[in-house]
C-alpha positions as CSV (number, residue, x, y, z in Angstrom):
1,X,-18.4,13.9,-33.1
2,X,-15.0,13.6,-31.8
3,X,-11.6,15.3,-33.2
4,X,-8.5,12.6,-33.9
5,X,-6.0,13.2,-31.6
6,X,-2.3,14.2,-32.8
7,X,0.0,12.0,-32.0
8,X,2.2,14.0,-30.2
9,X,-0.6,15.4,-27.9
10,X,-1.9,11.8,-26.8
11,X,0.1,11.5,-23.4
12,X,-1.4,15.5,-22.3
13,X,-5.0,14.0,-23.2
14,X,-4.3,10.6,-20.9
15,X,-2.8,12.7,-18.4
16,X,-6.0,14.6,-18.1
17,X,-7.8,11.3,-18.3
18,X,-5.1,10.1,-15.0
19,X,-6.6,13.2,-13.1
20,X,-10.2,12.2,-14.0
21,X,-9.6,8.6,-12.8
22,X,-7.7,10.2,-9.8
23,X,-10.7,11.8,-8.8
24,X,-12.9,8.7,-9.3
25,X,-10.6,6.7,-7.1
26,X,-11.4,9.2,-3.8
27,X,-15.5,9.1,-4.4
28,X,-15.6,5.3,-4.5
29,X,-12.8,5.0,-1.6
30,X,-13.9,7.4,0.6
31,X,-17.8,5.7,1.6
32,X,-16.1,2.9,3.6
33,X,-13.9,5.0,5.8
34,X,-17.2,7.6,6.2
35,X,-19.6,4.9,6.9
36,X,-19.8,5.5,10.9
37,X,-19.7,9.5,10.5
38,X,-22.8,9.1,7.6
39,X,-24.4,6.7,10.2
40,X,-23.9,9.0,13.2
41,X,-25.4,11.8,11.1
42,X,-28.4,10.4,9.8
43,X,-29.6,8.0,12.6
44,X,-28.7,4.8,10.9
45,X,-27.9,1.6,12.5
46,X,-24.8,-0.4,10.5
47,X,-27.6,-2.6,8.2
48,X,-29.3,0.5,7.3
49,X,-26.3,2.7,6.4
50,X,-25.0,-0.2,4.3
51,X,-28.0,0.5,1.8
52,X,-26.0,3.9,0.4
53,X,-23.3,1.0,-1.2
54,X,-26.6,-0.6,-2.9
55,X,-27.8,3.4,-3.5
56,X,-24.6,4.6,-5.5
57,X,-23.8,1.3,-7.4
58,X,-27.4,1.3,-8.8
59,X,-26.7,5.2,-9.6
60,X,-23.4,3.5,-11.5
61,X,-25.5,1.4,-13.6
62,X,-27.6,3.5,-14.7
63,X,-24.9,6.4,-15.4
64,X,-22.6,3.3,-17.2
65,X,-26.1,2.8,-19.3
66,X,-26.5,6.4,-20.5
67,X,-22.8,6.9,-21.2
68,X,-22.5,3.8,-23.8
69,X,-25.1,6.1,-26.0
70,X,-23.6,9.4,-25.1
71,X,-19.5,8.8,-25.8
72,X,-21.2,7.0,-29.1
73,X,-23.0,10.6,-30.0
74,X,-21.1,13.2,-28.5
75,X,-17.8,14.6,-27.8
76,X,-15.9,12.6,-25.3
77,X,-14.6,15.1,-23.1
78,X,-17.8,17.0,-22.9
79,X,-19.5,14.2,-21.6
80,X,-16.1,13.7,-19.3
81,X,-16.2,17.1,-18.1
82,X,-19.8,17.0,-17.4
83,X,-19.4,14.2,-15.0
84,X,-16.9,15.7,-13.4
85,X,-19.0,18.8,-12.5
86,X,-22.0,17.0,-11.1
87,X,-20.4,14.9,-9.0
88,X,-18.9,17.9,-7.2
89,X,-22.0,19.6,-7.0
90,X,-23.9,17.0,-5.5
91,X,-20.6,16.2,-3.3
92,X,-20.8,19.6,-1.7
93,X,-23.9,18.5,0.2
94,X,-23.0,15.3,1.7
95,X,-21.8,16.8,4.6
96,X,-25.3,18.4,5.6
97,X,-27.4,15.5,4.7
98,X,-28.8,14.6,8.1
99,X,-31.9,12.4,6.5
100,X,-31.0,8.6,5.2
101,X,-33.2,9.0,2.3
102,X,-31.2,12.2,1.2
103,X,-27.9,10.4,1.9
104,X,-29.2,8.0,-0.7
105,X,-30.5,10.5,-3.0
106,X,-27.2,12.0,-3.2
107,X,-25.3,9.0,-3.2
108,X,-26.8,7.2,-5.9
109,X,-26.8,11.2,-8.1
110,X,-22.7,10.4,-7.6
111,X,-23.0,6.8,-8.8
112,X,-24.6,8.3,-12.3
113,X,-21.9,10.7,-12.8
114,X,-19.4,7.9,-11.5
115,X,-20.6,5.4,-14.0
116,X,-20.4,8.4,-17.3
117,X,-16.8,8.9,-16.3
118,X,-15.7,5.3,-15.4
119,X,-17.2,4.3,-19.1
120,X,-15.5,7.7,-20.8
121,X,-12.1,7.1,-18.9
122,X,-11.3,3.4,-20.2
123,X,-13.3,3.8,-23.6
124,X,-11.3,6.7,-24.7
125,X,-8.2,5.5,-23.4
126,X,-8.8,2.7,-25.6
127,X,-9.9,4.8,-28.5
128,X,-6.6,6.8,-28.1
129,X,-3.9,4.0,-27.9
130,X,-5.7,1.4,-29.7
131,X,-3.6,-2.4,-29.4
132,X,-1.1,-0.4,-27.2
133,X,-2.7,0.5,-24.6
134,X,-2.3,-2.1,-21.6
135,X,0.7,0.0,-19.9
136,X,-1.4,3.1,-20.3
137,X,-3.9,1.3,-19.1
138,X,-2.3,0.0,-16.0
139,X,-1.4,3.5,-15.5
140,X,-4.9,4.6,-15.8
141,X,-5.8,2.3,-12.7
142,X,-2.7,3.0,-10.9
143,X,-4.1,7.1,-10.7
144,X,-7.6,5.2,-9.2
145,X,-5.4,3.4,-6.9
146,X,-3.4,7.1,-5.9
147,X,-7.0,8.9,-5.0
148,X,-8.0,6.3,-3.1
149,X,-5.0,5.3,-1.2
150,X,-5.0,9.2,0.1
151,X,-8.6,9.4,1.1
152,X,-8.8,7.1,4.2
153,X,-6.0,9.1,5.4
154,X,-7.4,12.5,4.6
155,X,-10.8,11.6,6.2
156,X,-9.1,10.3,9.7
157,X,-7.7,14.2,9.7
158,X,-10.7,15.6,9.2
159,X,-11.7,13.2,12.0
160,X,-9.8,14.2,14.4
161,X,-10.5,17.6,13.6
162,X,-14.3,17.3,14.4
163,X,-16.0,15.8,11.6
164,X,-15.1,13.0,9.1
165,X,-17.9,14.0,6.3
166,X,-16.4,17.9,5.8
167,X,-13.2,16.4,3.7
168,X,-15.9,15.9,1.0
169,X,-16.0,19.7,0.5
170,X,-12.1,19.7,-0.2
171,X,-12.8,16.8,-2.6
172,X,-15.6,18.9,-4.5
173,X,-13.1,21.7,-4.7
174,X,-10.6,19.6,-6.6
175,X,-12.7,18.0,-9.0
176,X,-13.4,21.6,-10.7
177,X,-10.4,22.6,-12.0
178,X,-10.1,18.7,-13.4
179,X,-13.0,19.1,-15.4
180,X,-12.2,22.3,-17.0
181,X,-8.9,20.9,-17.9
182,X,-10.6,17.9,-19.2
183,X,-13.2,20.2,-21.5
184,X,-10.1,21.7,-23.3
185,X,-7.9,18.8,-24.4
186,X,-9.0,17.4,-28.2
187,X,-11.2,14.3,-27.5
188,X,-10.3,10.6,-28.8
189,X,-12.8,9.3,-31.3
190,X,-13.6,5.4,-32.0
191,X,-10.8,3.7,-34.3
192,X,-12.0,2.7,-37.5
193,X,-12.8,-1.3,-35.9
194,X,-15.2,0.4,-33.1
195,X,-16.7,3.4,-35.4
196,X,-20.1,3.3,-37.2
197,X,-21.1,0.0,-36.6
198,X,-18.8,-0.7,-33.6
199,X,-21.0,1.2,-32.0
200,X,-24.5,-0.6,-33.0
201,X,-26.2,-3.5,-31.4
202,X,-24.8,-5.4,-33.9
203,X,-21.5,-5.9,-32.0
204,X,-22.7,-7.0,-29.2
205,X,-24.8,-9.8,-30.6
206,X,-21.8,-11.1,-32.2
207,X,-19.5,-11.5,-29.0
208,X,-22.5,-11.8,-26.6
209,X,-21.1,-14.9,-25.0
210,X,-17.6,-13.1,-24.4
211,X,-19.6,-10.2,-23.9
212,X,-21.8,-11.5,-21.3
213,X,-18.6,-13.3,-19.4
214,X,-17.0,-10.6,-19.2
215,X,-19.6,-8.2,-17.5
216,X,-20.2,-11.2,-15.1
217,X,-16.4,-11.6,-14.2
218,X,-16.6,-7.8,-13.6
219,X,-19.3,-8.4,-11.5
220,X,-17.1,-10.6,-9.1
221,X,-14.0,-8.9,-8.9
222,X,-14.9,-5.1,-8.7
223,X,-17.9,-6.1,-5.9
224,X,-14.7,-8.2,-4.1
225,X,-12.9,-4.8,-4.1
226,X,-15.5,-2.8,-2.9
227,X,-17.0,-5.0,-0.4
228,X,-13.3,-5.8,0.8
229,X,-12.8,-1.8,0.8
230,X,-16.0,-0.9,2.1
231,X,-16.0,-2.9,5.2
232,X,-12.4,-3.5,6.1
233,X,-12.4,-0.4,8.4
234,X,-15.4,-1.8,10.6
235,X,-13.6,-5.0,10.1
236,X,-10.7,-4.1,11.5
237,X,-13.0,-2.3,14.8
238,X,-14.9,-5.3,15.6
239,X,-11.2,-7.3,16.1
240,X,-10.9,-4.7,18.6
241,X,-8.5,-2.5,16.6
242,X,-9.0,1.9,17.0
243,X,-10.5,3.7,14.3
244,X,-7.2,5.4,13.3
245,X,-6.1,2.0,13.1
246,X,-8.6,0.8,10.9
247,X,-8.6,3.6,8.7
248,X,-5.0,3.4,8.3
249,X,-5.7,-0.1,7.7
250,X,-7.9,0.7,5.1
251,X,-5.3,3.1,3.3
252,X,-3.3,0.3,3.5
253,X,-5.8,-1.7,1.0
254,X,-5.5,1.3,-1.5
255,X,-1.7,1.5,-0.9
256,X,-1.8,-2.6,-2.0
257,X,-3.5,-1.7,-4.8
258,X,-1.3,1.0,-6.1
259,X,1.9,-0.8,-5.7
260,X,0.2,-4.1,-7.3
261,X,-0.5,-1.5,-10.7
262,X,2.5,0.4,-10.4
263,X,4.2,-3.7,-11.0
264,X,1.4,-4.6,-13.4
265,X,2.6,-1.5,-15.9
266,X,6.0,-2.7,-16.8
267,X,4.7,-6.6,-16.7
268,X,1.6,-5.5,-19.1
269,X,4.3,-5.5,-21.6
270,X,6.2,-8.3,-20.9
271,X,2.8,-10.5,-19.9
272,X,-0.2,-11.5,-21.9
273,X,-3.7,-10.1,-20.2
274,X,-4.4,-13.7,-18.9
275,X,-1.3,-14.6,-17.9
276,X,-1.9,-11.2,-15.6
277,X,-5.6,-12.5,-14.6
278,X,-4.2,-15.5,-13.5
279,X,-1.9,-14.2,-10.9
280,X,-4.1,-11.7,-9.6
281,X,-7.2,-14.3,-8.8
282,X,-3.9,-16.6,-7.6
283,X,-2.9,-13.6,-5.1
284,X,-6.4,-12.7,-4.3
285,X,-7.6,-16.2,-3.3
286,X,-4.0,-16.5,-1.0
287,X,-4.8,-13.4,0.8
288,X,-8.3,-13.4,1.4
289,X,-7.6,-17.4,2.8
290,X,-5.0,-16.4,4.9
291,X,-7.4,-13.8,6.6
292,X,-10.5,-16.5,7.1
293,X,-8.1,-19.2,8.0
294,X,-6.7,-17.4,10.7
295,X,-9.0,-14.8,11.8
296,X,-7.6,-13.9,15.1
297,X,-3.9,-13.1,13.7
298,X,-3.0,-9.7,13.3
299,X,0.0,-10.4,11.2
300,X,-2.8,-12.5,8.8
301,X,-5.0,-9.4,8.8
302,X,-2.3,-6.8,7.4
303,X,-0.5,-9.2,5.4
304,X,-4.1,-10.8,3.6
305,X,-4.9,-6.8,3.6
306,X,-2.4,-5.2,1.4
307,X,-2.0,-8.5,-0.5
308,X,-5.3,-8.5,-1.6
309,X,-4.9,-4.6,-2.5
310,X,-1.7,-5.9,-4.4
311,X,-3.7,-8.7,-6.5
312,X,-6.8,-7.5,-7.2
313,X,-5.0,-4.5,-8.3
314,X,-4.8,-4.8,-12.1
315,X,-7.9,-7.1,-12.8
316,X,-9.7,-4.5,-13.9
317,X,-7.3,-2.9,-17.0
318,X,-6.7,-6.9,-18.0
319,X,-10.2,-7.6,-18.3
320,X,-10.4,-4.9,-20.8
321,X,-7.3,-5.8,-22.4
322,X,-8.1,-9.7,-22.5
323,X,-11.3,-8.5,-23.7
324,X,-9.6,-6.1,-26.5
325,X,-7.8,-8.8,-27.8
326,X,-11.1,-11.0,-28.5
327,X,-13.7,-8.7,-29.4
328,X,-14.0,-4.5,-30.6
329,X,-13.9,-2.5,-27.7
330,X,-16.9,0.3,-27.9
331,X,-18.4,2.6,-25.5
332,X,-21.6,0.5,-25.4
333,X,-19.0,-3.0,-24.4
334,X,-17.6,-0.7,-21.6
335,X,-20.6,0.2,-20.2
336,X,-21.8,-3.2,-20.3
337,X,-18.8,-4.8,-18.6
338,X,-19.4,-1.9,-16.0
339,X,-23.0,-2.7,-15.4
340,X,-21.9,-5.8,-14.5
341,X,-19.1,-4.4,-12.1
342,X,-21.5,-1.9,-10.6
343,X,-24.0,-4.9,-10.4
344,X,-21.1,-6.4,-8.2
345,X,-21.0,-3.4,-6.5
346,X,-24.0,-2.8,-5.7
347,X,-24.8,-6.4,-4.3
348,X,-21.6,-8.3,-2.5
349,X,-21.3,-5.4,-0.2
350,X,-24.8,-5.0,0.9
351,X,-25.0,-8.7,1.6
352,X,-21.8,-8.2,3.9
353,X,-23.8,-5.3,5.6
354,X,-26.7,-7.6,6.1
355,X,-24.9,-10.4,8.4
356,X,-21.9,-8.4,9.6
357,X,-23.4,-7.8,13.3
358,X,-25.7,-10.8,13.3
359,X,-23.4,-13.5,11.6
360,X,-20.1,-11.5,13.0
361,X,-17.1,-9.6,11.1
362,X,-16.0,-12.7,9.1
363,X,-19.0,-12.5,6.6
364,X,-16.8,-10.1,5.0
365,X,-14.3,-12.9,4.0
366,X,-17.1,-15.3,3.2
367,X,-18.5,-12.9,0.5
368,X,-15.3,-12.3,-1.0
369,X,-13.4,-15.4,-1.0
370,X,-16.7,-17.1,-2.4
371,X,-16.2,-13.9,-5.6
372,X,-13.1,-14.5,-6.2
373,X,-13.6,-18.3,-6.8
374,X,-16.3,-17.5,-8.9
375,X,-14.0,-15.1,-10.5
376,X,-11.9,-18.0,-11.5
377,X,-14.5,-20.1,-13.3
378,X,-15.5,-17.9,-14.7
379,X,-12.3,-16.4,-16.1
380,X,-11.5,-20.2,-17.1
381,X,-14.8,-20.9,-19.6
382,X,-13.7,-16.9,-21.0
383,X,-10.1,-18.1,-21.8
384,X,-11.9,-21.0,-24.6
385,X,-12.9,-17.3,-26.6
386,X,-10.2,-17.4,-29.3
387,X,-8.1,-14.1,-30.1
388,X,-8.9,-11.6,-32.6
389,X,-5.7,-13.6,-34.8
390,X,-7.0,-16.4,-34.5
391,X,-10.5,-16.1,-35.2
């Protein structure tokens, strides 16, 4: 099993965990921006291309499935590290894949390794701050936030260079030395409230309800953010906007989203997890109306843009801290609240890709304004779960 971590060595380990997250953050920002190059390079008209969102969110679910029995088993960063190396192995071919069904193939390979270090990052984040760890959480998100905000940016250079797809060679490169730094630190193990039985079925059956809530409030918000991040670049193209506009667009998104968790760390300490949920679905239902009420405004698109970035920014750290506060926090939880994010994921932005040419560009604020006020009820029957205290 795991070795405890010293704790004078704890920030090292959740820096190496940033870097890991970092990583993350370019893989699942970088398919929306690449959507017309992948397209143009396998054939694909814009419905059929959008099955490679379906493709690596199903890979998520299942790598989120395995990894709640493997960080349980075996030693955190091993599994980490692992991850890490086959999702730049299988990243070094997406640039050659000039067949749809390989596109897929390899896609949905980088949604398993995406889910085992998506589950390891916030499990053993958890395991190695315990009740302290909302800032460090926040923080965690906020290095998500950092890949992804680059790699729209990145891509258009490559772009203009001659071909979008070849920046995913640069991204295989830098996910090597990530993993080997990963492999050395000591790995977290379970606190004594999430070990032995924390990890048994057990657990699960006792806070199914809060369990299940949680996984389907995941669902909403992380398939809001990816359909929003997904398909704001063609988006922004069929308002008649240039694809370095768009993509800068796009960055913008990520850029939202970094400076809405660089706020949410020093508020995470001042402001309990649902007083944080609360402000985010607020800020996300503003945004997104803004953009459907007044589709043909510029100012409504950029605005609604990076203030959607900005307020669905945290949701994911305080739905694991709300959910710390009710309920054990084990690597089997995470990976079922993740199923039900890649689940999200996997479905909200293929059903934008199925009406976007026939039913026109605003399906995309249709799908995600009607998640986020699902979000809310369902975030509303989770907050009658009482606290840990006051069980």
């Amino acid at each position: 099993m795991t070795t405890t971590v010293e704790p004078d060595k704890r920030v090292m380990v959740a820096y190496a965990l940033y870097a890991t997250i970092f990583v993350e953050g370019i893989m699942l920002a970088s398919i929306g921006p690449s959507l017309d190059a992948f397209a143009d390079q396998t054939a694909s008209t814009t419905e059929q291309i959008a099955i490679v969102f379906t493709a690596n969110s199903l890979g998520y679910i299942v790598g989120s499935l395995v990894a709640g029995r493997a960080y349980s088993r075996l030693t955190g960063n091993t599994v980490l590290a692992a991850g890490l190396v086959a999702t730049a192995l299988l990243t070094v071919f997406l640039p050659i894949a000039g067949n749809l069904l390989v596109l897929v193939l390899l896609l949905a390979g980088i949604g398993i390794a995406i889910g085992v270090i998506d589950v390891g990052c916030n499990t053993l984040l958890v395991w190695l701050f315990g009740s302290d760890v909302p800032p460090y959480m926040n923080t965690l998100h906020l290095g998500f936030g950092v890949g992804a905000v680059i790699t729209p940016l990145i891509i258009d250079r490559f772009a203009v260079a001659g071909d979008a797809t070849n920046a995913y060679w640069l991204f295989a490169a830098v996910m090597l030395p990530i993993a080997l730094w990963v492999y050395r630190k000591p790995s977290p193990r379970p606190p004594q409230s999430a070990s032995g039985k924390g990890d048994a079925p057990s657990v699960v059956r006792r806070y199914a309800w809060l369990v299940g809530l949680t996984a389907v409030l995941f669902f909403m918000h992380m398939g809001a953010q990816l359909s929003f991040a997904g398909w704001i670049f063609s988006y922004a193209e069929e308002l008649g906007n240039p694809e370095t506009t768009a993509r800068l667009l796009n960055s913008l998104f990520w850029a939202g989203l970094v400076g809405g968790r660089l706020v949410a760390i020093p508020l995470s300490k001042h402001m309990r997890p649902s007083g944080m949920i609360r402000v985010n679905l607020v800020g996300a239902a503003a945004s997104i109306g803004l953009m459907a009420l007044l589709s043909d405004s510029s100012p409504a698109l950029w605005i609604g843009t990076i203030g959607f970035g900005a307020s669905i920014a945290s949701m994911f750290a305080s739905s694991i801290n709300f959910a710390e506060r009710r309920m054990p926090i084990t690597s089997q939880t995470t990976s079922i609240f993740l199923v039900g994010g890649s689940g999200g994921m996997m479905t909200l932005p293929w059903l934008v890709g199925q009406f976007f040419d026939s039913r026109g560009p605003g399906t995309l604020t249709w799908v995600v304004g009607g998640a986020v006020i699902a979000a809310v009820a369902v975030f509303a029957l989770m907050s009658t779960v009482p606290t840990t205290d006051e069980q």
